[in-house]
BASE-825890 format. One record per residue: z, y, x of N, C-alpha, C, O, CB in turn; residue in one letter. Coordinates in steps of 0.1 Angstrom, whole numbers. Atoms other than C-alpha are relative to their C-alpha. Glycine has a CB too. Layout:
residues N
     n.Z     n.Y     n.X    ca.Z    ca.Y    ca.X     c.Z     c.Y     c.X     o.Z     o.Y     o.X    cb.Z    cb.Y    cb.X   residuo
       Z       Y       X       Z       Y       X       Z       Y       X       Z       Y       X       Z       Y       X         A
...
This chain:
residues 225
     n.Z     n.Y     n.X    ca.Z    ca.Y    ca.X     c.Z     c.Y     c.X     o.Z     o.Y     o.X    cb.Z    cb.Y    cb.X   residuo
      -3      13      -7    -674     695    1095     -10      -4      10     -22      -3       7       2     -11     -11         X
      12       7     -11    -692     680    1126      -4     -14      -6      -4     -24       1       7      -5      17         X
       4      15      11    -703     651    1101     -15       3      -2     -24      -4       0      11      -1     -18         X
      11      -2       6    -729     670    1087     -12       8      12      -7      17      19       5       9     -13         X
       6      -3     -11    -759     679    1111      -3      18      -1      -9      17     -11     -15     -11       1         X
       6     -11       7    -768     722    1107     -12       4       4     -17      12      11       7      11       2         X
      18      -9       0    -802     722    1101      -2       3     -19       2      -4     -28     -18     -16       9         X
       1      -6       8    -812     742    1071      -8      -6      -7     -19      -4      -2       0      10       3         X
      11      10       6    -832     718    1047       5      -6     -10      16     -11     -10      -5     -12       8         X
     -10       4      15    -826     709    1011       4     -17       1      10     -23      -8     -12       2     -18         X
      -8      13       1    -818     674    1025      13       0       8      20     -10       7      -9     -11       6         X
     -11      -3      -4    -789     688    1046      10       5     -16      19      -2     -19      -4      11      12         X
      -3      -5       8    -779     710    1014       3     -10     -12      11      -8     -21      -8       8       0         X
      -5      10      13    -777     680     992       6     -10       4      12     -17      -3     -10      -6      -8         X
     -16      11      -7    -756     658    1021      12       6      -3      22       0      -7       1      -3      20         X
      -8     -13      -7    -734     692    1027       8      -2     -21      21      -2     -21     -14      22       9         X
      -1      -1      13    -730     689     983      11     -13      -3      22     -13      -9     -16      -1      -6         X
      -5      16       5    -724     647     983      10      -4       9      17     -14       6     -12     -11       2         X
     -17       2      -4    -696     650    1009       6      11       1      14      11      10       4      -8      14         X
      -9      -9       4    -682     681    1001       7       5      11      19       8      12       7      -5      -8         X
      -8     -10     -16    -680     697    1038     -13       4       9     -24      -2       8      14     -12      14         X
      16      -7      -5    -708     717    1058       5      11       9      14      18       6     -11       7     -14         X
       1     -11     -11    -712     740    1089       4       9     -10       5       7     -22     -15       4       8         X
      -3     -13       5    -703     773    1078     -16      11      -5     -18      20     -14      11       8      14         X
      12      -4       6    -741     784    1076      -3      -3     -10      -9       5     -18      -8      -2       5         X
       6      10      11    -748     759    1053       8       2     -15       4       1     -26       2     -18       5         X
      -9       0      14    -717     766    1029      -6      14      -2      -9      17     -14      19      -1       1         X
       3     -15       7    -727     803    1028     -13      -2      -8     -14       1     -20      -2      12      12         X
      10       2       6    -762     794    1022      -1      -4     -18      -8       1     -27      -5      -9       8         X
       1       6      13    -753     773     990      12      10      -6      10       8     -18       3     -17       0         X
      -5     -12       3    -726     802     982     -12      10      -9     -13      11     -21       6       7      14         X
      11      -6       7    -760     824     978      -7      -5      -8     -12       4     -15      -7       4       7         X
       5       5       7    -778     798     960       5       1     -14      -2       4     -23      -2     -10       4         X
      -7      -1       9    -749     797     934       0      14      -9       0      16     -21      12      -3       5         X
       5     -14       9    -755     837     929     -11       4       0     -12      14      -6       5      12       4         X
      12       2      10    -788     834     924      -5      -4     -13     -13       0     -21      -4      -5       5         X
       0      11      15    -783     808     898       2       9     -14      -3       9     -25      15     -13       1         X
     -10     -13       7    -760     839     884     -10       9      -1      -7      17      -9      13       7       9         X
       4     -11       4    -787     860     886       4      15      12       1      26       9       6       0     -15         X
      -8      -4      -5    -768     876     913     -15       3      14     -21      -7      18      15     -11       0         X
       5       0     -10    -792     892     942       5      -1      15       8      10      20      -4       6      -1         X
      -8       0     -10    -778     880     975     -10      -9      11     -19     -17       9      15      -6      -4         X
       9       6     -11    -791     870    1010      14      -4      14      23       3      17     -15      13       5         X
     -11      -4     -14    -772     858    1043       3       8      11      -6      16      14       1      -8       6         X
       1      -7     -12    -762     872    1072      11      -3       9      23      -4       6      -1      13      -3         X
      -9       4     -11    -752     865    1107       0       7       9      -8      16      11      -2      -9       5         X
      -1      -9     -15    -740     879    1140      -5     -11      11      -2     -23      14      20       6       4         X
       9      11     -15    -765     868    1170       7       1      11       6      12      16     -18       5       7         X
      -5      -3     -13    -744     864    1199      -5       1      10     -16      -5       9       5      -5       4         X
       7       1     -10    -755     870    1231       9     -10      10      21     -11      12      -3      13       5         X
      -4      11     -11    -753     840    1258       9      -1       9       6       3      20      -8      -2       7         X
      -4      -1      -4    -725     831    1267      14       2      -8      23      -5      -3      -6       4       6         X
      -4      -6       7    -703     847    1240      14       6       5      24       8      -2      -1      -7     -10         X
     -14      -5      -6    -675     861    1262       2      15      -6      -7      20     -13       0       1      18         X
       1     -17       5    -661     901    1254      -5       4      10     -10      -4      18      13      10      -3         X
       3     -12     -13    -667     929    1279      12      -6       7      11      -7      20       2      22      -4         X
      -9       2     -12    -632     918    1291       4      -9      10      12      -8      19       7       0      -2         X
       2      12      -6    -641     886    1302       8     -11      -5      12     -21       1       0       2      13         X
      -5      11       2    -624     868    1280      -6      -7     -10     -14       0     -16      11       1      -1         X
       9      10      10    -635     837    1256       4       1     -10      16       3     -13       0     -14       1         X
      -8      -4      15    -635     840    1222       3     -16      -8      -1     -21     -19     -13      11     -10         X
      -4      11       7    -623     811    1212      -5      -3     -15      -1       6     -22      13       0       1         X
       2      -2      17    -637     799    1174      11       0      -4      14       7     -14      -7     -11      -9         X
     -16       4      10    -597     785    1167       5      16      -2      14      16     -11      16     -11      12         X
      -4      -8      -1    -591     823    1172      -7      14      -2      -2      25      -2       4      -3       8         X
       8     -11       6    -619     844    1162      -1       7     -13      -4       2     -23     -11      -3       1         X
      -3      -7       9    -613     869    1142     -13       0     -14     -12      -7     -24       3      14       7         X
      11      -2       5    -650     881    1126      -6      -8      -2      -9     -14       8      -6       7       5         X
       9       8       3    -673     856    1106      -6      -2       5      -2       3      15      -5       1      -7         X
      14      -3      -9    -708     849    1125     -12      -6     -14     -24      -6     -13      -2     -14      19         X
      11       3      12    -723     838    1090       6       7     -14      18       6     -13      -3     -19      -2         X
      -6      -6      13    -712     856    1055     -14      -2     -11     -24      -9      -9       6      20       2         X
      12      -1       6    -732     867    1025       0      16      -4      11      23      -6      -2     -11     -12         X
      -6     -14      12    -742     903    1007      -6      -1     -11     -17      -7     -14      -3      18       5         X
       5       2      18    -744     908     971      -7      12       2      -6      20      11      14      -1     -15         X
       2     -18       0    -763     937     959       1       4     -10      -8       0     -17     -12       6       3         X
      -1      -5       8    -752     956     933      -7      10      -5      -5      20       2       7       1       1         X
      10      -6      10    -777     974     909       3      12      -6      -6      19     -10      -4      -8     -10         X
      -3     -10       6    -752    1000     894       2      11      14      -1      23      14      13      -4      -9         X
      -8     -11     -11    -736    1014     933     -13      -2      11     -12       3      23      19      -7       7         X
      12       2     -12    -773    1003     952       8      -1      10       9       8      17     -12      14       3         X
      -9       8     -15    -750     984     979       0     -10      -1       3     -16     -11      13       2       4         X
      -7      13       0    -747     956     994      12      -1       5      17       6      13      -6      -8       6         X
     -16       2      -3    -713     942     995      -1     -13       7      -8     -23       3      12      -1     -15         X
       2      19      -4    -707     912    1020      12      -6      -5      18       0     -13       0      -6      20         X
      -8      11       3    -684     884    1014       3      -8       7      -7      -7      15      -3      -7      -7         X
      -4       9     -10    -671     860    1035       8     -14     -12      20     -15     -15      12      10      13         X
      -3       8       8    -669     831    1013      10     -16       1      16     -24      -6     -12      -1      -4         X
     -14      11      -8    -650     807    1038       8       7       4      16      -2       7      -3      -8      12         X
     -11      -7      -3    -626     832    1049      10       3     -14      23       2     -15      -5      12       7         X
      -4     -13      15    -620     851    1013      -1      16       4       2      25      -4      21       0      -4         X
       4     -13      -3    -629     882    1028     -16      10      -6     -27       7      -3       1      -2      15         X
       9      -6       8    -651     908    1006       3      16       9      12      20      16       4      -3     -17         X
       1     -11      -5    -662     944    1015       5       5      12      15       0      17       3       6      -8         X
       0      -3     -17    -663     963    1049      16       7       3      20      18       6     -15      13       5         X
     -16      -2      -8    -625     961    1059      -2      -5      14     -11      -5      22      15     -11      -8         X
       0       4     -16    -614     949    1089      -3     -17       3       2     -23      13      16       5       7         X
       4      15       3    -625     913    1083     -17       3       6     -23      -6      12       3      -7     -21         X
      17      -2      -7    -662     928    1095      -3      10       7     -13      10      14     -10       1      -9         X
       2     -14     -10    -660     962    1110       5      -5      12      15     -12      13       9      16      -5         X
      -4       2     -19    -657     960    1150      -1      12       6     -11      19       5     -11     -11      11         X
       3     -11      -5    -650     986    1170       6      -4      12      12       6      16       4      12      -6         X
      -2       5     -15    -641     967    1204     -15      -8       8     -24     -15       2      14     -13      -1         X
      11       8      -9    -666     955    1233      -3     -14      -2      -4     -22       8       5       1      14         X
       0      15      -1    -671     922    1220     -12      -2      -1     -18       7      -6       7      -8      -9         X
      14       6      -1    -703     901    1223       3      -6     -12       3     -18      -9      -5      -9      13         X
      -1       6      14    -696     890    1183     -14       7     -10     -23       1     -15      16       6      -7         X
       3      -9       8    -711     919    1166     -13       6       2     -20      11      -8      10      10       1         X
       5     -14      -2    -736     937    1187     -15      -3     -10     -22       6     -13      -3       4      19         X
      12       1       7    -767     920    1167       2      -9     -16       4     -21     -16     -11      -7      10         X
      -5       5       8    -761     914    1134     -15      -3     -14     -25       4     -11      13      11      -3         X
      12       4       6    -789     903    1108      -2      -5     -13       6     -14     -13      -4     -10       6         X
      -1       1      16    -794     897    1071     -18      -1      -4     -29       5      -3       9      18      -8         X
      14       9      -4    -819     871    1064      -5      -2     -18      -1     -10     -26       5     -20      10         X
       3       1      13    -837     878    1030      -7     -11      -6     -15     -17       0      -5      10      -2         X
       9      13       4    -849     852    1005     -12       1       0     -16     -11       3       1      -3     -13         X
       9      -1      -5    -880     864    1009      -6      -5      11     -16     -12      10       0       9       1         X
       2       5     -10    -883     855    1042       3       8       7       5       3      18     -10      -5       2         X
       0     -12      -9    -877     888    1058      14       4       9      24       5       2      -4      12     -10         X
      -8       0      -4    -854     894    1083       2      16       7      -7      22      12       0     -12       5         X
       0     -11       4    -833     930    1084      11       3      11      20      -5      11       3       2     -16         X
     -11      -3      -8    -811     947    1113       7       6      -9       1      16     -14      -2       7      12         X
      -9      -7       2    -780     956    1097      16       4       9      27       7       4      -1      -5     -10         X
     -10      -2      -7    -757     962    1125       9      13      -4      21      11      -1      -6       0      13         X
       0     -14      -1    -750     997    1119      13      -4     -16      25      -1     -18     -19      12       0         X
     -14       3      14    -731     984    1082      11      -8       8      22     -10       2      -6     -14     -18         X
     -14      10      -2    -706     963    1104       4       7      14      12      -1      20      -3     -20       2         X
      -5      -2     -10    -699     984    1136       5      21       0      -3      31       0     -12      -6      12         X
      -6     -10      -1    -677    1014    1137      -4      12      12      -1      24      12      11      -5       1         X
       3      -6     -15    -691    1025    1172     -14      -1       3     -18       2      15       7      -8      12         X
      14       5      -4    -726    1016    1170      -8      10       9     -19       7      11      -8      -2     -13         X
       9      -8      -6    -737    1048    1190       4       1      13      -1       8      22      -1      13      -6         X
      -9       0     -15    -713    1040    1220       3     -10       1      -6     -14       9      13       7       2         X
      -4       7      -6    -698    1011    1224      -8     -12      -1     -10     -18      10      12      -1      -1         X
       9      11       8    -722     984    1203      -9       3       6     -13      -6      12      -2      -1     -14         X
      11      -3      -3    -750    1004    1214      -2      -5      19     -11     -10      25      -2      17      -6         X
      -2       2     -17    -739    1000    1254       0     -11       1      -2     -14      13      11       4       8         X
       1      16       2    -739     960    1245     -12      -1       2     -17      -3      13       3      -8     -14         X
      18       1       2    -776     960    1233     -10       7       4     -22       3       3      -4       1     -11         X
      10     -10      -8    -793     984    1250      -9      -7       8     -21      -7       5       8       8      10         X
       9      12     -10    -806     960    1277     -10     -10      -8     -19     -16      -3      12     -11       7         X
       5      14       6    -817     936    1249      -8      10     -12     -11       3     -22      14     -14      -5         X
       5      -4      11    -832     961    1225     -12       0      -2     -16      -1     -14       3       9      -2         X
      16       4       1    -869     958    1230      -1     -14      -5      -5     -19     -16     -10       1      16         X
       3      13       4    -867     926    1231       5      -6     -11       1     -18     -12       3      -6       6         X
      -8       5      14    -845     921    1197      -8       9     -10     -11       4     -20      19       4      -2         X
      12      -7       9    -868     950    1180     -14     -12       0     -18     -16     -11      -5      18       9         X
      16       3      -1    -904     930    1192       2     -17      -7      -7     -23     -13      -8       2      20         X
      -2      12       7    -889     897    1182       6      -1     -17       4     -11     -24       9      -5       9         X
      -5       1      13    -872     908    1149     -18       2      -8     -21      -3     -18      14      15      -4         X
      12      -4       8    -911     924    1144     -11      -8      -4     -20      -7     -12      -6       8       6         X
      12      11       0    -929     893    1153       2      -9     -11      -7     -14     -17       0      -8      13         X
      -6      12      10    -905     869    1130      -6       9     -14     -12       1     -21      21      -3       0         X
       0      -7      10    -911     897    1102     -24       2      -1     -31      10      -7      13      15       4         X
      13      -9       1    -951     897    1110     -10      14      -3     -20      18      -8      -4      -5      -6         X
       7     -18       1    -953     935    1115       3       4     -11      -1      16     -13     -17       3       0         X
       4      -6      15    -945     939    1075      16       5       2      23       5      12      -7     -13     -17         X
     -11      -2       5    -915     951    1057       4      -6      -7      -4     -12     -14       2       8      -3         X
      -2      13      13    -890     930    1037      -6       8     -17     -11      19     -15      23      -5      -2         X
       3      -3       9    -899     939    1002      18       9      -5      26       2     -12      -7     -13      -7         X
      -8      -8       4    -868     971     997       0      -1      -9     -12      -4     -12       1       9       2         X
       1      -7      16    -862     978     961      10      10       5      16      13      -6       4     -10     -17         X
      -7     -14       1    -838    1009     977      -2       3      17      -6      -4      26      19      -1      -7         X
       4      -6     -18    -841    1030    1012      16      -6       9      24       2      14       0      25       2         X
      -7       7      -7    -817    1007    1028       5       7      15      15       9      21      -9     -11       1         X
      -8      -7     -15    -822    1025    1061       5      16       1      10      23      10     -11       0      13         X
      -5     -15      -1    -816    1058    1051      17      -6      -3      25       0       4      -9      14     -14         X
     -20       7       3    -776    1038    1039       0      -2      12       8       6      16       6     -17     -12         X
       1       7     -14    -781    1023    1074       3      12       9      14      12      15     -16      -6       3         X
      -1      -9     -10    -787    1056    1094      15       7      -8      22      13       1     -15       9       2         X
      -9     -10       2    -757    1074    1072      15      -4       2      24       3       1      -1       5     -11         X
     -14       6      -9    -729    1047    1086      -5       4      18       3       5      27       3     -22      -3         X
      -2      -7     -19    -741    1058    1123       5      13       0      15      16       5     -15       2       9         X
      -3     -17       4    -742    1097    1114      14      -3      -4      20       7       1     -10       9     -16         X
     -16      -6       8    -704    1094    1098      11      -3      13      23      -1      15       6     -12     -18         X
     -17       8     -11    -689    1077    1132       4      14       5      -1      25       7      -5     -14      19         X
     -10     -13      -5    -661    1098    1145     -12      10      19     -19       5      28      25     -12       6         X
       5      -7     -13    -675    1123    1175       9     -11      14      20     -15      13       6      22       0         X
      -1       2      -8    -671    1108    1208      17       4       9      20      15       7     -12       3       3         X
     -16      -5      -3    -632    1111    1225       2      -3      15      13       0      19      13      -9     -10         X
      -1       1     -11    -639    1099    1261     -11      -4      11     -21      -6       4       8      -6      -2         X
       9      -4      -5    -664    1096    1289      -6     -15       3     -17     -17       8       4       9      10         X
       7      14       4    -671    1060    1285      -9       0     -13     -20      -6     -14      12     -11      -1         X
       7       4      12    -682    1062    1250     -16      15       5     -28      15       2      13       3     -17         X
      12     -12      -3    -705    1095    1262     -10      -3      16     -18       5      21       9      19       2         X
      11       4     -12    -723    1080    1293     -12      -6      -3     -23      -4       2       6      -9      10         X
      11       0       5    -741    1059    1272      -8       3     -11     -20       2     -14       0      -7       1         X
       0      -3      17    -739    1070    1237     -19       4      -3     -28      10       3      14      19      -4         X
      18      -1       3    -774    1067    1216       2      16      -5      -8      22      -3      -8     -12     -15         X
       1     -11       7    -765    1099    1199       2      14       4      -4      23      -2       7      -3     -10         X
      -3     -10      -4    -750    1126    1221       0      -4      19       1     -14      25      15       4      -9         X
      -3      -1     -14    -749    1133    1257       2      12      10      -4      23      10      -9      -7       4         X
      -8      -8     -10    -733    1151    1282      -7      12       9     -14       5      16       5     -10      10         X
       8     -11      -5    -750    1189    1299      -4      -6      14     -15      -5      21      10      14       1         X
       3       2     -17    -746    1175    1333      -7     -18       3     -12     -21      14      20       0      10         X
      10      14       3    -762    1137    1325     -13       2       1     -21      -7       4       1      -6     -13         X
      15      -1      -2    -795    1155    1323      -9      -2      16      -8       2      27      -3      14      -4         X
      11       7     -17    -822    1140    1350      -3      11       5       2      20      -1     -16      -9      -2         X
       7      -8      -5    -840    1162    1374     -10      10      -5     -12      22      -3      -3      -6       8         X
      13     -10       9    -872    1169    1350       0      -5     -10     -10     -11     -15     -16       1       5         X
      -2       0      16    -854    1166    1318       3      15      -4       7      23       4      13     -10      -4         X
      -2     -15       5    -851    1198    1296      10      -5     -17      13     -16     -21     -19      10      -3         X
      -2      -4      13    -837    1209    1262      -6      -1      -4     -12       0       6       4       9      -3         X
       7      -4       6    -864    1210    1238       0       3     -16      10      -3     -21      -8      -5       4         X
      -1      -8      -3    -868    1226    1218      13       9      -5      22       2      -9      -9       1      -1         X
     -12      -3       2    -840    1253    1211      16      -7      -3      21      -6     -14      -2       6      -7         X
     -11      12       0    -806    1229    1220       9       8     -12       8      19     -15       9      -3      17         X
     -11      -5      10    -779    1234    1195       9      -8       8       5     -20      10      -2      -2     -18         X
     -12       4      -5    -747    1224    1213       7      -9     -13       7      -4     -25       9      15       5         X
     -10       1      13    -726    1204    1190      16      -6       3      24     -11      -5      -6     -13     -11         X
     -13       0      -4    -694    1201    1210       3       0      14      -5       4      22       6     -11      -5         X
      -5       1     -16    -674    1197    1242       9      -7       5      20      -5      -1       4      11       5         X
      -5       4      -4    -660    1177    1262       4      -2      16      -2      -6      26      -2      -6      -7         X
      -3      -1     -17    -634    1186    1291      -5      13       2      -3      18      13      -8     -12      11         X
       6     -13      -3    -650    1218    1290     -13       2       2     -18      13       5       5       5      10         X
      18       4       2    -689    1205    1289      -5      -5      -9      -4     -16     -14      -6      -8       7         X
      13      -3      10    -715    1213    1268      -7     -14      -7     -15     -20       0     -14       8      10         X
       4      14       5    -724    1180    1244     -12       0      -8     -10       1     -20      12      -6      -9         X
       7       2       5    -757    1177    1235     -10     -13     -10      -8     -24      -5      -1       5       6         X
       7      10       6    -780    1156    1210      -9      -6       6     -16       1      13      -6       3      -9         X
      10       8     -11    -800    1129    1227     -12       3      -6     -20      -2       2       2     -18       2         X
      12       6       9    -830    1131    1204      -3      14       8     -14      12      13      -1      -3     -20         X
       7      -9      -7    -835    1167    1223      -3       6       9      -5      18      12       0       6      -3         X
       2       1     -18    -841    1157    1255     -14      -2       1     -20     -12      -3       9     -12       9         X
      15       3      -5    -877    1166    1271      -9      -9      15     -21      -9      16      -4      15       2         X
C-alpha cells in the first residue's frame, strides 16, 4: 500500500504489522522473519533494475503487468543444500517460470540475495536461463561497477557459506543450452566465434573446438591469449 512509507526499520515493520498492508519489500522481509522464528534459514532477495527499467525492446514494463517479482525470499534446505525462493505475495515457489527469464528485459539482469548477516550475494545465474548471452549482454557494461560495489557493501569479506554456493551457481551457467544464433554468440561470456578473434589474440593453450556454427569453428572464451 502507498500508506506505509518503504524504509526498512523495525518502526516501519511494526506500522506494515498494525495496518496490515506494506510495500512488497517489507512483506517479504516479515515473511523471512516468520521463518526464522520457524527456525527456518532464509534471506531476501531482489532484482536491481537498471535506470530506467524499460526491455531491450523499448518497451515499459508496466508494474500492473509485470510478470517477475523484484523482491521474493529463499529458504534453505539442510537435507537438498538449496535454496528454494518463494514469492510470498504472488504464491509462487521454486525456479518455474514465475523467476526464470530468458528475454532481454532490464528486470533480471542483477539479481541479489541479501543475507541476515549482512552480506550481500550475486545470485543471478539461479534465475536466468541465458546468463552467458543474453543477461550477460545487459550487464556487461555495468559489471565492474556491480562487482566493486557488491565488494565494497560486502567489505572485501565473504558472507559466512555453510555450502559452495558458487560452485551450485557456476553449474546453472554450465547446463544452459549451447548457443543457436549469432546474436547470442557475438557477445556470449562463455563461447565465441573463430572469426571474432582480434588481430593479436591467439588460442592458448591447445583450443579444443566445442562446436559450430554455420560452418564456424566455436570456441571457449576462457582460451583466448
Amino acid at each position: 500500500s502507498k500508506d506505509v512509507h518503504p524504509v526498512k526499520t523495525n518502526t516501519a515493520v511494526r506500522l506494515s504489522l498494525h495496518l496490515k498492508q506494506a510495500y512488497e519489500e517489507v512483506y517479504v522481509l516479515l515473511f523471512c522473519i516468520a521463518l526464522q522464528v520457524l527456525g527456518l534459514n532464509s534471506r531476501i532477495v531482489s532484482s536491481i533494475c537498471l535506470a530506467g527499467g524499460n526491455s531491450a525492446k523499448g518497451k515499459s514494463n508496466s508494474p500492473t503487468k509485470r510478470i517477475h517479482p523484484s523482491w521474493w525470499a529463499e529458504v534453505f534446505s539442510p537435507i537438498d543444500h538449496i535454496w528454494t525462493p518463494i514469492d510470498p505475495i504472488n504464491g509462487i515457489s521454486k525456479c518455474n517460470a514465475g523467476f526464470k527469464v530468458d528475454t532481454m528485459t532490464r528486470d533480471h539482469i542483477f539479481v541479489v540475495a541479501w543475507e541476515p548477516s549482512g552480506f550481500a550475494v550475486d545470485v543471478t545465474r539461479r534465475y536466468s536461463k541465458k546468463y552467458n548471452s543474453v543477461v550477460w549482454k545487459c550487464r556487461r557494461p555495468f559489471e565492474d561497477l556491480f562487482v566493486t560495489s557488491l565488494r565494497t557493501f560486502n567489505h572485501g569479506l565473504e558472507g559466512s557459506c555453510f555450502y559452495d554456493e558458487e560452485s551450485e551457481l557456476v553449474g546453472f551457467s554450465d547446463k544452459e543450452p549451447f548457443p543457436n544464433s549469432s546474436a547470442e554468440l557475438a557477445c556470449n561470456r562463455k563461447y565465441i566465434l573463430e572469426s571474432s578473434l582480434r588481430k593479436y589474440e591467439v588460442f592458448f593453450p591447445e583450443n579444443k573446438i566445442v562446436g559450430q556454427f554455420k560452418g564456424e569453428n566455436i570456441h571457449l572464451r576462457e582460451s583466448i591469449r
